[in-house]
C-alpha positions as CSV (number, residue, x, y, z in Angstrom):
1,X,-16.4,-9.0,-0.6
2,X,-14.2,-11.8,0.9
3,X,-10.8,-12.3,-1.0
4,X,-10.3,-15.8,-2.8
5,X,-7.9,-17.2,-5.4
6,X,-10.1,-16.1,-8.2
7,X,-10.3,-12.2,-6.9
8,X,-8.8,-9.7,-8.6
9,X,-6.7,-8.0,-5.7
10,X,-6.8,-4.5,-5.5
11,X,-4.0,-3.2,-2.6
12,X,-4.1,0.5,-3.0
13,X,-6.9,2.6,-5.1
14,X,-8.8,5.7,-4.6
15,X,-12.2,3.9,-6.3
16,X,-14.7,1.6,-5.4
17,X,-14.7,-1.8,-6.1
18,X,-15.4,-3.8,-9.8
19,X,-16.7,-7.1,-10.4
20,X,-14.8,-9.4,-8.7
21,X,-12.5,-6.6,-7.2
22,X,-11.2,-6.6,-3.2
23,X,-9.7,-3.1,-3.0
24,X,-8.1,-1.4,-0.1
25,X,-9.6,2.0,-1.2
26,X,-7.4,5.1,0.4
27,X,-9.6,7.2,2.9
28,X,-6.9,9.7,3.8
29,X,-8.2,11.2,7.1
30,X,-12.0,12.4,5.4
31,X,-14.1,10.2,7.0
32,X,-14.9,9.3,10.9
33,X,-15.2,6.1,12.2
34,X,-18.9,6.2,11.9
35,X,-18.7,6.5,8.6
36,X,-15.9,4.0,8.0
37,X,-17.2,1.2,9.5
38,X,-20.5,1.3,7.3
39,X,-18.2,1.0,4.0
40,X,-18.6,-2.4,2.4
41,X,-15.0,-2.7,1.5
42,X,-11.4,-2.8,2.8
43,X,-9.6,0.7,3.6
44,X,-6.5,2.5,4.4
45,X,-6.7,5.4,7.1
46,X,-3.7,8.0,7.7
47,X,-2.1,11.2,6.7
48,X,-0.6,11.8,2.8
49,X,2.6,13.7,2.8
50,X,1.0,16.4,1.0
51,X,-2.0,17.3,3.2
52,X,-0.1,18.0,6.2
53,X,-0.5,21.3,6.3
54,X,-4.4,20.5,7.1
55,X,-4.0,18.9,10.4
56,X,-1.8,19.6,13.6
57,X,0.3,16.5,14.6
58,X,-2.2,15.7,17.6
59,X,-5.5,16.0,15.2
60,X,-3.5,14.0,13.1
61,X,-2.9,10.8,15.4
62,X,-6.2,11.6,17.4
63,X,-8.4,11.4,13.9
64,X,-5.9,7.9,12.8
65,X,-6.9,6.4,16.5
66,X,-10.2,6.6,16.5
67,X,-10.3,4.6,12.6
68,X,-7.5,2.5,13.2
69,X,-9.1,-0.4,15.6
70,X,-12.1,-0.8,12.8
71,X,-12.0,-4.4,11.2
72,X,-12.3,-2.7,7.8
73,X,-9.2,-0.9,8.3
74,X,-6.8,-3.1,6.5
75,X,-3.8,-0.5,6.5
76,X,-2.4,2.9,7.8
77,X,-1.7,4.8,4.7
78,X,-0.9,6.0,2.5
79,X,1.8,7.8,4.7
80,X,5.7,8.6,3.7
81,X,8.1,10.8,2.6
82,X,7.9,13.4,-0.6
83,X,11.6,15.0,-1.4
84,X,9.1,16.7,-4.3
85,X,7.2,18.7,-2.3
86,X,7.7,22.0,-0.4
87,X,6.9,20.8,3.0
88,X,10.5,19.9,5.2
89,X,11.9,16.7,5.4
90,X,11.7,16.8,8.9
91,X,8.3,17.6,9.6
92,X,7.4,14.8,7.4
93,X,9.3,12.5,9.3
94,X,7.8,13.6,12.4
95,X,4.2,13.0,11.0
96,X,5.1,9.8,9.3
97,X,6.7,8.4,12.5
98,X,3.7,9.2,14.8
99,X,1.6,7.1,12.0
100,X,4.2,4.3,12.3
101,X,3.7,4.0,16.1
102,X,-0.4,3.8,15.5
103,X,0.4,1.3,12.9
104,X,2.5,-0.5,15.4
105,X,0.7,-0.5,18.3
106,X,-2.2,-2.1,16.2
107,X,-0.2,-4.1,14.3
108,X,-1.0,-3.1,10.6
109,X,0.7,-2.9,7.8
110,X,1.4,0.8,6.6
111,X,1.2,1.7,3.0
112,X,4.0,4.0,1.8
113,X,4.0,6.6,-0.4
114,X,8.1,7.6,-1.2
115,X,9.4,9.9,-4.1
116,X,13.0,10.1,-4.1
117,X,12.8,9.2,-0.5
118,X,13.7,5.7,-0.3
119,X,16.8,5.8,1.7
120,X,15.2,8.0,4.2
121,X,12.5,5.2,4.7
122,X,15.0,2.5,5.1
123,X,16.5,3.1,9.1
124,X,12.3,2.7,9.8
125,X,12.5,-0.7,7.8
126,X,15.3,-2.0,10.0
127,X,13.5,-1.3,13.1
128,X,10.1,-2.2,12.3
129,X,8.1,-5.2,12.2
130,X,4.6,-4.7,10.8
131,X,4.8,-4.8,6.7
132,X,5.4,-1.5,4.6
133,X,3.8,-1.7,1.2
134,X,5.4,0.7,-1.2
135,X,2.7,1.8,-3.3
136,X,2.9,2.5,-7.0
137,X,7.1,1.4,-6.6
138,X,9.1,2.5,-9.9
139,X,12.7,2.2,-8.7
140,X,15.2,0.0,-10.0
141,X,16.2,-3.8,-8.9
142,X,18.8,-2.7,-6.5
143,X,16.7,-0.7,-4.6
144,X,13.9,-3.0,-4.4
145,X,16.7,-5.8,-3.3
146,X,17.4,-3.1,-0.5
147,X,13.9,-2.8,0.2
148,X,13.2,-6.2,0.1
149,X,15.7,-7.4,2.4
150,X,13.5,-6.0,5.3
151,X,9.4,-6.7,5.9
152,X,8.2,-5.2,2.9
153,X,6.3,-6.1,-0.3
154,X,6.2,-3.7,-3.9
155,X,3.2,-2.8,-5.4
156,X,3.1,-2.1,-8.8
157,X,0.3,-0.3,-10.9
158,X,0.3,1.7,-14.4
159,X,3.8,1.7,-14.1
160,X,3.9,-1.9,-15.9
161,X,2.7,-0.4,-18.6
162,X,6.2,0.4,-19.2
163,X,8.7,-2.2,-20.3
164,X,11.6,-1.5,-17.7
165,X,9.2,-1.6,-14.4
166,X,8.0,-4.7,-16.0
167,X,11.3,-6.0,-16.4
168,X,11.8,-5.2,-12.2
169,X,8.6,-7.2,-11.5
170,X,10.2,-10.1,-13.6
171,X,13.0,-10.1,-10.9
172,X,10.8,-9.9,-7.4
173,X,9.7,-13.0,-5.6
174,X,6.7,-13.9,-6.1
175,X,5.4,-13.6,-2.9
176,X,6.4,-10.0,-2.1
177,X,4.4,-8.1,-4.7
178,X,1.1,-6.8,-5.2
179,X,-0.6,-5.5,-7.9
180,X,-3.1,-2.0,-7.8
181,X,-4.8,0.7,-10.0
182,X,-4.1,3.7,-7.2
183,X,-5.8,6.9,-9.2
184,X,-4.9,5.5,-12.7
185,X,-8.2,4.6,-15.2
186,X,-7.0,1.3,-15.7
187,X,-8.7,-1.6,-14.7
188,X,-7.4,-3.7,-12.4
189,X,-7.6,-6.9,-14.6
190,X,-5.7,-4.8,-17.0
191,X,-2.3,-4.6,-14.3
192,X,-3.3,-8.2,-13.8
193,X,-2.8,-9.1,-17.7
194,X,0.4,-6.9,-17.4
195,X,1.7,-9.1,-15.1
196,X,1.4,-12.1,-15.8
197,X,2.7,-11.8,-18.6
198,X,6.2,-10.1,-17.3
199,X,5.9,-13.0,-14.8
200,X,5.2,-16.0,-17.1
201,X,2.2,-16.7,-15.1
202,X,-1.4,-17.7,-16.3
203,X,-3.8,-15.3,-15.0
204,X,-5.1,-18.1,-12.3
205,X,-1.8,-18.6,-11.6
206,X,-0.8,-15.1,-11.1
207,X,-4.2,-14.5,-8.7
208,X,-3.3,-17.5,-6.6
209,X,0.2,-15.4,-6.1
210,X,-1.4,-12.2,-5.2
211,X,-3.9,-14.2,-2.9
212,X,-1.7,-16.1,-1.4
213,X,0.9,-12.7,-1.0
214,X,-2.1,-10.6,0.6
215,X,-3.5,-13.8,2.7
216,X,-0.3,-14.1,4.2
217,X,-0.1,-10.1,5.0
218,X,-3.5,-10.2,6.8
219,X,-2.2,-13.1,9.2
220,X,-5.7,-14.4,8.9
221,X,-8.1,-16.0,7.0
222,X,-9.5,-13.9,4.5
């Protein structure tokens, strides 16, 4: 599906598309390029912070390299930093980085996955230029003023069913957020409805915003 104003915009989601639906459906490192390429839809390729204990570092970059030039590969991701999980700090690091530099060389934009990890990510905002997306973000307004201070957009999700993540979305530009369903059973119209209304926006409204947010991510036409 090509993206327009009227498409519901779907930047991070482990399902397939709905009616009407672009998604950027997570492929974690399961499928190979010949199998990639044949999907009908947008992906994002690379290494979650909790499955690397299943690849060495150079399977790791080796399986990401071989997906990465595919035109369907929108993003490398999800990739980041867990403090909630039992793998070290640093070994994460050192598997997020090597993602980074693949993500760089191509020029993507990387989706992030960070749990109590967002000052860790920050020295990598300062030095990089291709986008970060933090998926699913739940922190407050000052660290999303941080965050946002550097090439990178928020996505938000269930989360807005919440009042006080609604209330955040209230206070970020409007063209450096992006709206998604992630693993959630919630439609994506459904975080649409959510936020417009936190925004003020009419639904058309609200998709031009999104459009015009994801358009201007891609650097192309979409």
């Amino acid at each position: 599906m090509i993206a327009s104003e009227s498409s519901y915009i779907n930047i991070h989601t482990h399902h397939k598309p709905g009616t009407n639906e672009l998604v950027v459906r997570n492929a974690y490192l399961k499928l190979n390029a010949q199998q990639i390429v044949r999907l009908p839809y947008l992906v994002s390729v690379g290494l979650h912070p909790w499955h690397i204990n299943k690849y060495n570092l150079t399977t790791c970059t080796d399986l990401l390299m071989d997906a990465v030039h595919l035109n369907n590969v929108f993003a490398v991701g999800e990739i980041g930093i867990d403090r909630a999980i039992d793998v070290p700090v640093s070994t994460q690091i050192q598997y997020f980085e090597a993602q980074l530099n693949i993500a760089r060389a191509v020029q993507k934009p990387v989706i992030i996955h960070a749990v109590k990890s967002y000052s860790d990510l920050m020295p990598f905002l300062k030095k990089t230029k291709v986008p970060f997306i933090f998926h699913g973000f739940t922190g407050n307004i000052q660290q999303a003023k941080e965050i946002l201070k550097f090439n990178a957009y928020l996505s938000f999700g269930k989360s807005l069913l919440d009042d006080k993540h609604q209330e955040v979305l209230t206070q970020i530009p409007n063209d450096r957020f992006l709206l998604e369903t992630d693993v959630a059973n919630v439609g994506i119209s459904q975080i649409y409805d959510l936020a417009a209304t936190a925004k003020g926006l009419a639904l058309d409204e609200l998709k031009s915003v999104v459009f015009n947010t994801f358009a201007a991510i891609t650097k192309s036409k979409v």
